[in-house]
VMD Tcl script that builds the backbone (N, CA, C; Angstrom):
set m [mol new atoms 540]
animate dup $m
set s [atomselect $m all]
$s set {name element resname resid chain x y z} {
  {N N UNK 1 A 98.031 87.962 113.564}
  {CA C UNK 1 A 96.662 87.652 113.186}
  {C C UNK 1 A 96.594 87.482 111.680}
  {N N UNK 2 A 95.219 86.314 111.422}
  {CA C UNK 2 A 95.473 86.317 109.656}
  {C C UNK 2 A 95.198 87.647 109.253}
  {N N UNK 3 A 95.212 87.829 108.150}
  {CA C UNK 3 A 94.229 88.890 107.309}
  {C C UNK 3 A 93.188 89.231 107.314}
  {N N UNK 4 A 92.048 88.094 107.484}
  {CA C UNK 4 A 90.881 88.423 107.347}
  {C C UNK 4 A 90.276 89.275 108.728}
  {N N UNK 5 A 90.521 88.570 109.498}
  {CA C UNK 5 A 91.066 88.819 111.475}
  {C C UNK 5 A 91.131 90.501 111.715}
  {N N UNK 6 A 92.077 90.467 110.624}
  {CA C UNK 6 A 93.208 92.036 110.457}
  {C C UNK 6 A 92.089 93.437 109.902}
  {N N UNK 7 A 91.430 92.895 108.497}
  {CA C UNK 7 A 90.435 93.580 107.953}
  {C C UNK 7 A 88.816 94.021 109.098}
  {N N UNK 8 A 89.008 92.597 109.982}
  {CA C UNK 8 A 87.634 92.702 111.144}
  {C C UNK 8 A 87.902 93.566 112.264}
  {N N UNK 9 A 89.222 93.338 112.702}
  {CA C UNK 9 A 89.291 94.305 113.767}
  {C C UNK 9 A 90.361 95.834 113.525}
  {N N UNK 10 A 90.171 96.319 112.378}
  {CA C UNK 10 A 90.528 97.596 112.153}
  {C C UNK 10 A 89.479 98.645 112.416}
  {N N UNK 11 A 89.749 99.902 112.830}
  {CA C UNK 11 A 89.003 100.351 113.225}
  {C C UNK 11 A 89.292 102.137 113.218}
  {N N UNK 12 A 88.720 103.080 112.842}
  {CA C UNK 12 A 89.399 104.130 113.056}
  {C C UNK 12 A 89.564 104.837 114.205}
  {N N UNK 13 A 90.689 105.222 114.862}
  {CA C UNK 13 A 91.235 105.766 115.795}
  {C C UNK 13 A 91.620 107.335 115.787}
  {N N UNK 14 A 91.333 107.946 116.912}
  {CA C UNK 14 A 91.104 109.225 117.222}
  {C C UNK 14 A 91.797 109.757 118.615}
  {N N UNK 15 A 92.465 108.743 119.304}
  {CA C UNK 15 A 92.837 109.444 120.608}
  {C C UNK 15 A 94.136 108.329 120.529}
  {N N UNK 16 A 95.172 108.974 120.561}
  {CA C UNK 16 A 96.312 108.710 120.343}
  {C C UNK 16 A 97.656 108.684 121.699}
  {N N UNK 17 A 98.228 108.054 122.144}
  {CA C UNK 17 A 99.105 108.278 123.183}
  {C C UNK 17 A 100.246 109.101 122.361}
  {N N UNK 18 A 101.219 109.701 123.423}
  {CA C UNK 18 A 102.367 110.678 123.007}
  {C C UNK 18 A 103.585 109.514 122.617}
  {N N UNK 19 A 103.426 108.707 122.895}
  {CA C UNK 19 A 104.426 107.716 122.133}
  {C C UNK 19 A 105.220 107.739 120.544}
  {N N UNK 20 A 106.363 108.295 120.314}
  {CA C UNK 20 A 106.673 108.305 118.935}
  {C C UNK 20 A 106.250 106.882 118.229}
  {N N UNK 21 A 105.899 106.854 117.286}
  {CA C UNK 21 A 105.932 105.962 116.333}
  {C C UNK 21 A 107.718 105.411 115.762}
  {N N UNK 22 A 107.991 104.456 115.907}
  {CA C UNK 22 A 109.285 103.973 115.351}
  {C C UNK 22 A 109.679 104.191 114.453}
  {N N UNK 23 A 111.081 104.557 113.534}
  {CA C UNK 23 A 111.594 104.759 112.382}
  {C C UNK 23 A 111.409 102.923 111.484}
  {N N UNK 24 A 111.547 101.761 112.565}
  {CA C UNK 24 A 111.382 100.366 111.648}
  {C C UNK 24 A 109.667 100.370 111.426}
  {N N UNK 25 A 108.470 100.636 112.559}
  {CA C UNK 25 A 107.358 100.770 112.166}
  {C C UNK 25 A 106.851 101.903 110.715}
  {N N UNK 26 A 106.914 102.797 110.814}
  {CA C UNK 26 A 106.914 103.953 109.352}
  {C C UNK 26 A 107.322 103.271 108.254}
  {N N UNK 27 A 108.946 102.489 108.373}
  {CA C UNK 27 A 109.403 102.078 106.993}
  {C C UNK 27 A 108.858 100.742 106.810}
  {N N UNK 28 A 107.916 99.974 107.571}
  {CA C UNK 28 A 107.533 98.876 107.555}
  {C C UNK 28 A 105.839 99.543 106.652}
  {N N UNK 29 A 105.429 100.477 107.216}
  {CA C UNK 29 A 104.005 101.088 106.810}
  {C C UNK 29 A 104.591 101.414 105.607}
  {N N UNK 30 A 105.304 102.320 105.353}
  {CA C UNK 30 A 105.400 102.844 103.778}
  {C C UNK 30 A 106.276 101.851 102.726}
  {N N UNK 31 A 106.963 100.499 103.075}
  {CA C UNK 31 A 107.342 99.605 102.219}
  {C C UNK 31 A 105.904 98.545 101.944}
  {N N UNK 32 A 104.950 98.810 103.021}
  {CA C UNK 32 A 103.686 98.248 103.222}
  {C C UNK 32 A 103.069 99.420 101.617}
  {N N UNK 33 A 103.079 100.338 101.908}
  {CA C UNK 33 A 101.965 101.249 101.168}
  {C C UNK 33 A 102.923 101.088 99.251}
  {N N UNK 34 A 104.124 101.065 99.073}
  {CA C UNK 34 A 104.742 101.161 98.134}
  {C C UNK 34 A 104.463 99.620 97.444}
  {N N UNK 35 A 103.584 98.741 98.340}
  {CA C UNK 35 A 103.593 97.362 97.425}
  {C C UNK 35 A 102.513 97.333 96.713}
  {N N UNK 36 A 101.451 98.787 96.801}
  {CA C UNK 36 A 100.272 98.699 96.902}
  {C C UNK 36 A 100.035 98.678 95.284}
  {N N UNK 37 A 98.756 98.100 94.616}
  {CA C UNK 37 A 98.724 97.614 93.500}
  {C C UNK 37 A 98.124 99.025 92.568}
  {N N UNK 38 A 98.899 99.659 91.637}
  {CA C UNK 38 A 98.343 100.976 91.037}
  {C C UNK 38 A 98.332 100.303 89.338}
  {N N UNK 39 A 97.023 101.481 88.846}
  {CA C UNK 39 A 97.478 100.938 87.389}
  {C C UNK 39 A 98.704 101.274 86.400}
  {N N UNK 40 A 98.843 100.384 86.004}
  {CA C UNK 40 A 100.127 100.114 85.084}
  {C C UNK 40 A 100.933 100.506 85.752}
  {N N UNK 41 A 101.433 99.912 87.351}
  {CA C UNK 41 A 102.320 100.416 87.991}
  {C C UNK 41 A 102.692 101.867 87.741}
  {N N UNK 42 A 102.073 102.707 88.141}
  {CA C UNK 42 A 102.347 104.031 87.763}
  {C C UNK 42 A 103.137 104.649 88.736}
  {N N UNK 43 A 102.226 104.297 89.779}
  {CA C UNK 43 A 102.417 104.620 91.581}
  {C C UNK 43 A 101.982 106.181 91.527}
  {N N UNK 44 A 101.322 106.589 91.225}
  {CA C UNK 44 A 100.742 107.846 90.447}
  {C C UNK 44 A 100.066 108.697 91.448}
  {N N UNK 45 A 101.325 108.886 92.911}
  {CA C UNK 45 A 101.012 109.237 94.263}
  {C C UNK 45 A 102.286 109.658 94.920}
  {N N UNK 46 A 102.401 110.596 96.025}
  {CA C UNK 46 A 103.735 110.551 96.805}
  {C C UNK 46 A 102.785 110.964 98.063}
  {N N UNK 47 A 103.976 110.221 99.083}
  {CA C UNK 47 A 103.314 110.342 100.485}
  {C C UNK 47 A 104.427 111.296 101.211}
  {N N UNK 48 A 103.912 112.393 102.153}
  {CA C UNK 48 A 104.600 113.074 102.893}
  {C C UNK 48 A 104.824 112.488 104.666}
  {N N UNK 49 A 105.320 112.342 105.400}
  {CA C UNK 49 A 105.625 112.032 106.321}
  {C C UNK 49 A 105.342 113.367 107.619}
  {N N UNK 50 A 104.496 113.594 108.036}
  {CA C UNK 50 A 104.483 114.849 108.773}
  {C C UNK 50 A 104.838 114.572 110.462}
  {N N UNK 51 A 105.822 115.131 110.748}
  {CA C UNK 51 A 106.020 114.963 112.345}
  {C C UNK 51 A 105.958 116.355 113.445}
  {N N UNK 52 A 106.307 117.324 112.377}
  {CA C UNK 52 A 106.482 118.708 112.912}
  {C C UNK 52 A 104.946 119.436 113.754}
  {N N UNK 53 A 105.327 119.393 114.647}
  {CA C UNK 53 A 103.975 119.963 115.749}
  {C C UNK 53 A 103.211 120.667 115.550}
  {N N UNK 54 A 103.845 121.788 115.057}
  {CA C UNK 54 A 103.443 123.253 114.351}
  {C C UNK 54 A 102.704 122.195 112.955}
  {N N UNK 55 A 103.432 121.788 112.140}
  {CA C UNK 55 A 102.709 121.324 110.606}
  {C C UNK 55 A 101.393 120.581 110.992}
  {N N UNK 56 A 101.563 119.745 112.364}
  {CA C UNK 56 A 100.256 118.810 112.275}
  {C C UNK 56 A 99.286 120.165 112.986}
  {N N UNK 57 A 99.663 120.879 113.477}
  {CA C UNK 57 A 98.790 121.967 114.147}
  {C C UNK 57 A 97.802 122.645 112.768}
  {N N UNK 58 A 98.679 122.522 112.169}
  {CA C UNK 58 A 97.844 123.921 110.866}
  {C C UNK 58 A 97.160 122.843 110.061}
  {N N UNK 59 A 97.805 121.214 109.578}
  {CA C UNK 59 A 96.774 120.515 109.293}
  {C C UNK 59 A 95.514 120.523 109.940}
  {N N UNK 60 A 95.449 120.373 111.273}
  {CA C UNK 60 A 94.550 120.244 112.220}
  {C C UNK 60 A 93.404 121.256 111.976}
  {N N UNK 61 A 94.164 122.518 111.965}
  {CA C UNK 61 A 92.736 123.772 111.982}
  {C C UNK 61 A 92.860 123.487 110.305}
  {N N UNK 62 A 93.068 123.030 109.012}
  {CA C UNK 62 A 92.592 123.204 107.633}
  {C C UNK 62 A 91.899 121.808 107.416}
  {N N UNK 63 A 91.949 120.720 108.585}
  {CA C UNK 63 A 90.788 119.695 108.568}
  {C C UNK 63 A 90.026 119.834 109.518}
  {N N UNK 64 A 89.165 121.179 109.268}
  {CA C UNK 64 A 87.856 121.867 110.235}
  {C C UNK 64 A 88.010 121.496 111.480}
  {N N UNK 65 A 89.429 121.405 112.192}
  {CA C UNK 65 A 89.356 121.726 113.816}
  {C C UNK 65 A 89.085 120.157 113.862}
  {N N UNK 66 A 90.299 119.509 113.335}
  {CA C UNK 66 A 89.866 118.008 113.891}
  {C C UNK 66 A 91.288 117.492 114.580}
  {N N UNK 67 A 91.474 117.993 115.842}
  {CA C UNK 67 A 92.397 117.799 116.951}
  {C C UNK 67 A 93.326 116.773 116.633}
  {N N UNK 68 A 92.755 116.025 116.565}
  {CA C UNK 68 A 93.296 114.663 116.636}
  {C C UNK 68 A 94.221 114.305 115.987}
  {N N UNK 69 A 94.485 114.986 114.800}
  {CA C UNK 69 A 95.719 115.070 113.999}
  {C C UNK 69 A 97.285 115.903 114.469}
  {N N UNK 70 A 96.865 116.683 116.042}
  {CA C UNK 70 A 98.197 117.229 116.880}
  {C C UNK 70 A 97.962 115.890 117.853}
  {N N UNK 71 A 97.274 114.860 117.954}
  {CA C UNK 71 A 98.163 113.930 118.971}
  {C C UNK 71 A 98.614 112.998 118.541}
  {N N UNK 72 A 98.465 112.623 117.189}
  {CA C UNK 72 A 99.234 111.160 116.952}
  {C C UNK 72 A 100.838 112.089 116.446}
  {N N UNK 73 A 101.914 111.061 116.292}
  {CA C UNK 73 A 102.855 111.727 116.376}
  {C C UNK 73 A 103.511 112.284 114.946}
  {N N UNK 74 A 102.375 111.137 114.083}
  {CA C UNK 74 A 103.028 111.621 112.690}
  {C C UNK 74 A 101.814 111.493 111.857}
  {N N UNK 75 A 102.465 112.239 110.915}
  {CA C UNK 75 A 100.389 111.812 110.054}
  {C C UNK 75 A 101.096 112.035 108.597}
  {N N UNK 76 A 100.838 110.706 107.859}
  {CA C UNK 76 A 101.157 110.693 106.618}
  {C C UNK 76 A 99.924 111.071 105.615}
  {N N UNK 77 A 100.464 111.883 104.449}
  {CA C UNK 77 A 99.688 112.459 103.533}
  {C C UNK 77 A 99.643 112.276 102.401}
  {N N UNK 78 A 99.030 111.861 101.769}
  {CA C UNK 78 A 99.021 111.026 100.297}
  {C C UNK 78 A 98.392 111.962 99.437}
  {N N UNK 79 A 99.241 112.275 98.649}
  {CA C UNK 79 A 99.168 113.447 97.185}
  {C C UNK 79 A 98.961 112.678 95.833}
  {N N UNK 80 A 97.782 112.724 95.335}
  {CA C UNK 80 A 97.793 111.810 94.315}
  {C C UNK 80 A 99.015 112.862 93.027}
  {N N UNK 81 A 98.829 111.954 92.031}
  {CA C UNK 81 A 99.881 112.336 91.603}
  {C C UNK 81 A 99.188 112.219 89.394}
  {N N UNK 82 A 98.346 113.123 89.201}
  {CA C UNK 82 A 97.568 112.723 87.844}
  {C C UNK 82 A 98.178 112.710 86.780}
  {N N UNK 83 A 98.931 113.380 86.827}
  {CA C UNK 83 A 100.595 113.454 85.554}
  {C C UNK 83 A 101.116 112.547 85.489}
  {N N UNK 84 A 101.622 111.911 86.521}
  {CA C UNK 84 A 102.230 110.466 86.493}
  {C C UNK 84 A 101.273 109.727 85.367}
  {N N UNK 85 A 99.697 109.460 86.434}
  {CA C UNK 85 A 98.686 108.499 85.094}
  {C C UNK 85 A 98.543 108.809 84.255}
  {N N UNK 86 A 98.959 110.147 83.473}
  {CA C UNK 86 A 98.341 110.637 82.789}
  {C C UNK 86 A 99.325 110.264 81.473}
  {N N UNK 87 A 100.482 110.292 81.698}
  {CA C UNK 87 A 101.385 109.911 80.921}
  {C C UNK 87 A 101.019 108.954 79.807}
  {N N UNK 88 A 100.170 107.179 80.917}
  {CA C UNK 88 A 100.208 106.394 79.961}
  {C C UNK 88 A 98.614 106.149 79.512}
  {N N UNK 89 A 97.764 107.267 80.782}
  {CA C UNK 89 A 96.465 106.558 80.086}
  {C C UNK 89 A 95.525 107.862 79.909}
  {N N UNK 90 A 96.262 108.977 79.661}
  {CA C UNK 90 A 95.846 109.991 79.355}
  {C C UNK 90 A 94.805 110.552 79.609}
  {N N UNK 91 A 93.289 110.988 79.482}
  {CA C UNK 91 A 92.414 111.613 80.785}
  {C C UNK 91 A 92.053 110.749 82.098}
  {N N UNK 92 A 91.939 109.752 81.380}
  {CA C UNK 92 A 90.941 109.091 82.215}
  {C C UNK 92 A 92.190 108.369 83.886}
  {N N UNK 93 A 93.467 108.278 83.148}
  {CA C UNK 93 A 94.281 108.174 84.203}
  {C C UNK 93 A 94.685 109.543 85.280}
  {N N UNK 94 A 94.333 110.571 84.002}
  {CA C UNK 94 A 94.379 111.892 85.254}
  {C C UNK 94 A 93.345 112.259 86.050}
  {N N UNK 95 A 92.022 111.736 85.492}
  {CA C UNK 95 A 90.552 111.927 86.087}
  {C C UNK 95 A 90.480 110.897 87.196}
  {N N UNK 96 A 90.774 109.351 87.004}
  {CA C UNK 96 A 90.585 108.134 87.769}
  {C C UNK 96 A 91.589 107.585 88.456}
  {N N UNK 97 A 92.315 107.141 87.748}
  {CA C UNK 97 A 93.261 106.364 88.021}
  {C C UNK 97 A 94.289 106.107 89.306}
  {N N UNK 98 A 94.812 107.840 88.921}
  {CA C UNK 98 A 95.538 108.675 90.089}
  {C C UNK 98 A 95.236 108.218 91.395}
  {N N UNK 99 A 93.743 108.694 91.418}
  {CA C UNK 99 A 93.146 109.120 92.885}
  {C C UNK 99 A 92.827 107.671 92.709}
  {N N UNK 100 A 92.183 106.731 92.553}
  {CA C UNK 100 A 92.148 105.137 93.061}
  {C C UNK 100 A 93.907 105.009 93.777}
  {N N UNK 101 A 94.818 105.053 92.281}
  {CA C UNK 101 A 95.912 104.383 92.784}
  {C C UNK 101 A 96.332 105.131 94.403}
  {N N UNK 102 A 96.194 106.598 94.674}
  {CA C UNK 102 A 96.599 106.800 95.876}
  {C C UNK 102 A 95.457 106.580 97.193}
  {N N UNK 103 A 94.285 106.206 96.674}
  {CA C UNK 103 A 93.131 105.540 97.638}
  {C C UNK 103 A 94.049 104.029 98.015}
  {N N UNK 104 A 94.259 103.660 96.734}
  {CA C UNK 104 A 94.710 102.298 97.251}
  {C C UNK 104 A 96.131 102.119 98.333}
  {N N UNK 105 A 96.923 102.764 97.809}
  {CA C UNK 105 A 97.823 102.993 98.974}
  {C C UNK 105 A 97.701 103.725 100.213}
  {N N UNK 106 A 96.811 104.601 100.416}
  {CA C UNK 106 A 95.920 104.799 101.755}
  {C C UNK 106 A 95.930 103.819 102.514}
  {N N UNK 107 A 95.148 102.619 102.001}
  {CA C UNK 107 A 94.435 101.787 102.367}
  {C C UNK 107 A 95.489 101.305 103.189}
  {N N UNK 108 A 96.524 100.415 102.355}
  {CA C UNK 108 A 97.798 99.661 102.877}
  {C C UNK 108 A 98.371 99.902 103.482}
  {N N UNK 109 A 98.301 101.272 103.414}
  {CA C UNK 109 A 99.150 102.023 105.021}
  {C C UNK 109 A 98.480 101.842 106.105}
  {N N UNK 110 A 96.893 101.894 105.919}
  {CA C UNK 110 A 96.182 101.350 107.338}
  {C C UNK 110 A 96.279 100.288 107.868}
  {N N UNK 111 A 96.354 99.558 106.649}
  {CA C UNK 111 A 96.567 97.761 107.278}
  {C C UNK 111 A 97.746 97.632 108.021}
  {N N UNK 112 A 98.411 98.009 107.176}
  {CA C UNK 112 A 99.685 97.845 107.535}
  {C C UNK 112 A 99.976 98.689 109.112}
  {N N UNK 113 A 99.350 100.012 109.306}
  {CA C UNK 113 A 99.417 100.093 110.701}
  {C C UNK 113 A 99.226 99.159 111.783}
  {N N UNK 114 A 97.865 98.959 111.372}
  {CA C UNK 114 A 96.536 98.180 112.090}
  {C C UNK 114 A 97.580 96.721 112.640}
  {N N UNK 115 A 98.245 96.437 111.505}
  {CA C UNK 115 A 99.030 95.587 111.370}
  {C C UNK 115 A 100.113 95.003 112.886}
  {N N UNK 116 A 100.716 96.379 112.528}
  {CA C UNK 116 A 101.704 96.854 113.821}
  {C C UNK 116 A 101.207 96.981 115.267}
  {N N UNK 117 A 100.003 96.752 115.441}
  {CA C UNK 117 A 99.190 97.444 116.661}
  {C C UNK 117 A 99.339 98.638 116.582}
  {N N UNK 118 A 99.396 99.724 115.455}
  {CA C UNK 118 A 99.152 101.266 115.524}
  {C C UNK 118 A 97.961 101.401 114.684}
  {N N UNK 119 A 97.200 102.794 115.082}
  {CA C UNK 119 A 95.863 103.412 115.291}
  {C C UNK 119 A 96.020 104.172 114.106}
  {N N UNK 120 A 95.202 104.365 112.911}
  {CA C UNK 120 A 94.821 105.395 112.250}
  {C C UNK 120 A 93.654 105.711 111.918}
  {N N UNK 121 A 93.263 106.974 110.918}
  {CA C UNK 121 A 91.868 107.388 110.665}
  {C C UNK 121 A 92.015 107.837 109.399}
  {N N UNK 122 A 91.056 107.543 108.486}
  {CA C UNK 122 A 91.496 108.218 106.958}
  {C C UNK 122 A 90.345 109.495 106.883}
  {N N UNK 123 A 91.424 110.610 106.914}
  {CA C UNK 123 A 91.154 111.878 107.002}
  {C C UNK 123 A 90.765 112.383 105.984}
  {N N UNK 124 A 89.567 113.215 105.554}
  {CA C UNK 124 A 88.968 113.344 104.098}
  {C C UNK 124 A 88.386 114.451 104.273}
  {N N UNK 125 A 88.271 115.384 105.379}
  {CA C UNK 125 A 87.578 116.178 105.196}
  {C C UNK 125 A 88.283 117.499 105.810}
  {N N UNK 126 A 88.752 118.241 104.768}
  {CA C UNK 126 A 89.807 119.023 104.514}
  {C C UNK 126 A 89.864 120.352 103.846}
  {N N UNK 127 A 90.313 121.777 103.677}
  {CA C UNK 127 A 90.661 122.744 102.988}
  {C C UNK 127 A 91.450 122.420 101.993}
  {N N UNK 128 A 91.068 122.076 100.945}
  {CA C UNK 128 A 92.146 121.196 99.997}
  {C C UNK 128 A 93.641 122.322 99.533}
  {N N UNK 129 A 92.647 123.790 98.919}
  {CA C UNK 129 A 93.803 124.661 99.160}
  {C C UNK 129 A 95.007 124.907 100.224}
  {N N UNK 130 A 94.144 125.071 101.358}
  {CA C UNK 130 A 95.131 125.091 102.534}
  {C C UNK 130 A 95.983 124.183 103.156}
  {N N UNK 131 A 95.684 122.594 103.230}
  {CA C UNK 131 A 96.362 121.458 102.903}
  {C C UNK 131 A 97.202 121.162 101.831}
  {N N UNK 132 A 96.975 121.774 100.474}
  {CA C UNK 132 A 98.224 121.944 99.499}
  {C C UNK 132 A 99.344 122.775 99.840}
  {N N UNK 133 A 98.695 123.845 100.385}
  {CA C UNK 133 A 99.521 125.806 101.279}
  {C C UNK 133 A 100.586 124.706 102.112}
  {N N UNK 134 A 100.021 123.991 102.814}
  {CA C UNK 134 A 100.823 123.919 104.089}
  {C C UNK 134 A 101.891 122.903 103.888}
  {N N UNK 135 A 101.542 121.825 102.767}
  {CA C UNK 135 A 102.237 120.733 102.406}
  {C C UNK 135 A 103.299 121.257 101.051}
  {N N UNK 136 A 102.798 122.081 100.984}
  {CA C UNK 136 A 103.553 122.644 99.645}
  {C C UNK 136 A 103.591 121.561 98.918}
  {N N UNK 137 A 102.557 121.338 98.237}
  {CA C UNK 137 A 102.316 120.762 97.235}
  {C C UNK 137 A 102.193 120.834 96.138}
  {N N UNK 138 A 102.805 120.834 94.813}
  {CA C UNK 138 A 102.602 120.989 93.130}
  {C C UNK 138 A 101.616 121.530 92.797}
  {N N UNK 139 A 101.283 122.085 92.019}
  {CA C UNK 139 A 100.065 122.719 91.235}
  {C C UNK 139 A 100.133 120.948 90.189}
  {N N UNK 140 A 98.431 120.835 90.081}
  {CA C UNK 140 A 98.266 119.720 89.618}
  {C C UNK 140 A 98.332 118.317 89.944}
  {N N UNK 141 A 98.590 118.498 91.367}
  {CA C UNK 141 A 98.833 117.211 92.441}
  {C C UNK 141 A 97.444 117.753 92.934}
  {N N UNK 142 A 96.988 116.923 93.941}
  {CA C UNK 142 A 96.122 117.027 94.982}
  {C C UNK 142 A 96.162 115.916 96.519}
  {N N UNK 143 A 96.071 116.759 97.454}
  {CA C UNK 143 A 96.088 115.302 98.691}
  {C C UNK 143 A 94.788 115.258 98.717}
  {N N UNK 144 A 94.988 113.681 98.741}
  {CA C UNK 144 A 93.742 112.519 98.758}
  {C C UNK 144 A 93.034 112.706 100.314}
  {N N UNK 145 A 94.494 111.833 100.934}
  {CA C UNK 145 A 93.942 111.853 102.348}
  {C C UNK 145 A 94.700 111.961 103.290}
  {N N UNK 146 A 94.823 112.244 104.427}
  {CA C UNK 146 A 95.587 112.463 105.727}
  {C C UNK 146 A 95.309 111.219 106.580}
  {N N UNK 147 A 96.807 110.507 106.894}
  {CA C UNK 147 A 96.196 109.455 108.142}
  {C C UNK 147 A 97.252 110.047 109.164}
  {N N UNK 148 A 96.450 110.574 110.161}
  {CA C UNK 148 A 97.175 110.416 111.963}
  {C C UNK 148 A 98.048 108.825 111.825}
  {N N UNK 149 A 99.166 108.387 112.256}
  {CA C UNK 149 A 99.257 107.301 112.793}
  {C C UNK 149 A 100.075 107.311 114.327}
  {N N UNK 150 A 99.488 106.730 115.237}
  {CA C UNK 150 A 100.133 106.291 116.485}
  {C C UNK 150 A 99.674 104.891 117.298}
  {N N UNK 151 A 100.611 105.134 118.598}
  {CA C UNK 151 A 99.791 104.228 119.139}
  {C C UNK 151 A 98.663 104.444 120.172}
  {N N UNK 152 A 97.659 103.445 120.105}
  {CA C UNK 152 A 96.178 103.478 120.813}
  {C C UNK 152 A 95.557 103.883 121.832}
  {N N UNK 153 A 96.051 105.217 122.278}
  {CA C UNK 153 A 94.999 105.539 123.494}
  {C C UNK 153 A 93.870 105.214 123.594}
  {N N UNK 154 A 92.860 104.991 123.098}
  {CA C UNK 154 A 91.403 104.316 123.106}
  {C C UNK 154 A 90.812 103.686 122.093}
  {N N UNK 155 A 90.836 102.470 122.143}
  {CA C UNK 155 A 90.033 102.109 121.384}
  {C C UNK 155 A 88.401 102.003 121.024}
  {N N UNK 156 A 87.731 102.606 120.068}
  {CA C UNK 156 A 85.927 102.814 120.149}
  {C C UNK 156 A 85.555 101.378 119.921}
  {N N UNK 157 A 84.150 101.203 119.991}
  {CA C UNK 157 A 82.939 100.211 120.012}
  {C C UNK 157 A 83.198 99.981 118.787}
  {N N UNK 158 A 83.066 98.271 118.255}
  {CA C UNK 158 A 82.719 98.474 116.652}
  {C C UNK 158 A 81.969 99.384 116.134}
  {N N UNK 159 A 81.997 99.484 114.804}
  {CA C UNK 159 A 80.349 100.012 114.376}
  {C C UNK 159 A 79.758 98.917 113.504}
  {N N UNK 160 A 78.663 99.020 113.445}
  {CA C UNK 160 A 77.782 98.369 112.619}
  {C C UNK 160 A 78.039 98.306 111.351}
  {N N UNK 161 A 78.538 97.319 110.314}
  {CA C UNK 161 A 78.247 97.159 109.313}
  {C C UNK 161 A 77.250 97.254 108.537}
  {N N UNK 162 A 76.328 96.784 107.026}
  {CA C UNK 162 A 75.597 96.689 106.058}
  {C C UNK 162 A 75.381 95.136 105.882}
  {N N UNK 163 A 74.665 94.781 105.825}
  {CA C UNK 163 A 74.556 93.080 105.498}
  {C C UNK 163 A 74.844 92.751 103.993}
  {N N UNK 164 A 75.232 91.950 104.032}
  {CA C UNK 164 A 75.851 91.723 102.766}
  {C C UNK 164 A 74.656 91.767 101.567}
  {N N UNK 165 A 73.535 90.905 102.243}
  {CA C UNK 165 A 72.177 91.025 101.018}
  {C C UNK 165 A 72.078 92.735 100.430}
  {N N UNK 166 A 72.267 93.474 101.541}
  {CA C UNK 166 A 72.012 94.900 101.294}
  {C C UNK 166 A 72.955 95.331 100.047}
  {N N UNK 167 A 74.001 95.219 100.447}
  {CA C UNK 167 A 74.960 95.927 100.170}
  {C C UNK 167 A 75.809 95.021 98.270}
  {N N UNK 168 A 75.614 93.654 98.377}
  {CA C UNK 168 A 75.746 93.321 96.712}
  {C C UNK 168 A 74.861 92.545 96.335}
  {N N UNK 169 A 74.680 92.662 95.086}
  {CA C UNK 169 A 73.691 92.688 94.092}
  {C C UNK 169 A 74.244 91.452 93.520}
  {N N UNK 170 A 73.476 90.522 92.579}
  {CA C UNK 170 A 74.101 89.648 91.243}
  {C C UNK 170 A 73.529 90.152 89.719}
  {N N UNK 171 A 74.701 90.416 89.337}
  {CA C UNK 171 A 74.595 90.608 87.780}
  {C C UNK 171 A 74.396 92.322 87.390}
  {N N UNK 172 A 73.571 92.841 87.883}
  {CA C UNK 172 A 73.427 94.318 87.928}
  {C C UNK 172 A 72.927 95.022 89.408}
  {N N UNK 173 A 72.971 96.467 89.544}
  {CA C UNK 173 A 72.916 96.993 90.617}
  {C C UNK 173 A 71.173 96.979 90.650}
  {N N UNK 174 A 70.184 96.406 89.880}
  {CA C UNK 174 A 69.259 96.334 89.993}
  {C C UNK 174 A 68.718 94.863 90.147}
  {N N UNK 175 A 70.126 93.677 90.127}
  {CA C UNK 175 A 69.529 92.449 90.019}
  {C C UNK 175 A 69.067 92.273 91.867}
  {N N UNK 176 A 69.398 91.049 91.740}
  {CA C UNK 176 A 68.622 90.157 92.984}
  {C C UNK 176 A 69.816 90.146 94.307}
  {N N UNK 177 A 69.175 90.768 95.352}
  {CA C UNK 177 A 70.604 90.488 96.528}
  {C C UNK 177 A 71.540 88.818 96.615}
  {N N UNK 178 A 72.855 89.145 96.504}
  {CA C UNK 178 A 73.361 87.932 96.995}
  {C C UNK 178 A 73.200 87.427 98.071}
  {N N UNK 179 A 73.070 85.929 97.811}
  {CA C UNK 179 A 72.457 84.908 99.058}
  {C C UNK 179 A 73.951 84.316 99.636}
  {N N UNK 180 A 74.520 84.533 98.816}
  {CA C UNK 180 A 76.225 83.606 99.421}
  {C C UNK 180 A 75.670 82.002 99.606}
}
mol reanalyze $m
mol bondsrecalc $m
mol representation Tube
mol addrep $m
């Protein structure tokens, strides 16, 4: 499917079959997520690969009892990384930058699932301490986000979008809705 196709029918997924995910699918998602565009190429992020039953279990109860992360088979975790940005753009790369650049590779990993015909969900709502505990993660890192990835036990209803008039403006966030 083109791209645009790709961006319309993505969708977040929550019920997952027991099917492993492939070792060529993963390295296809994370050579997908490593192309992803950061500032000043920093890449100012590392992603963990989680497969261990028990690990997605304790993710599961430190993202408030959200199951769904023990049925997909692997769930990658994106640790922004502010030291890296910080190096070349000093606060504002440890305040901003970071967390865009590992939003943005989030992203690419979804497509790039979505891509594959595999299912993900970008996971955000989390014990950030206890998600660092369990990932053993750096002091001074932080994970961004958690994606489940597998393949599709159910797919949901679209949802409703924002109309575009709504949603951009021309010239300022107070100008006139775009007409396209």
């Amino acid at each position: 499917m083109d791209f645009f196709e790709l961006v319309r029918r993505r969708c977040s997924i929550r019920r997952y079959t027991s099917d492993p995910v492939g070792d060529e699918h993963l390295a296809a998602i994370l050579e997908a997520t490593r192309q992803a565009p950061s500032a000043g190429n920093r890449q100012a992020y590392e992603v963990i690969v989680v497969r261990d039953a028990a690990r997605r279990s304790a993710l599961a109860q430190a993202a408030l009892g959200q199951t769904f992360l023990t049925q997909a088979p692997l769930v990658l975790a994106f640790v922004s990384h502010p030291a890296r940005s910080a190096q070349r753009y000093g606060e504002r790369g440890e305040e901003l930058y970071a967390g865009q650049d590992t939003a943005i590779a989030a992203t690419y990993a979804q497509l790039a699932a979505h891509a594959l015909g595999l299912g993900t969900v970008w996971v955000g709502a989390f014990d950030d301490d206890e998600v660092d505990r369990i990932l053993e993660v750096h002091e001074g890192m932080r994970t961004t986000a958690l994606l489940p990835v597998g393949h599709i036990q159910q797919e949901p209803k679209a949802t409703p979008r924002r109309a575009l008039q709504d949603l951009v403006r021309e010239e300022t966030l107070t100008g006139p809705p775009w007409n396209g």
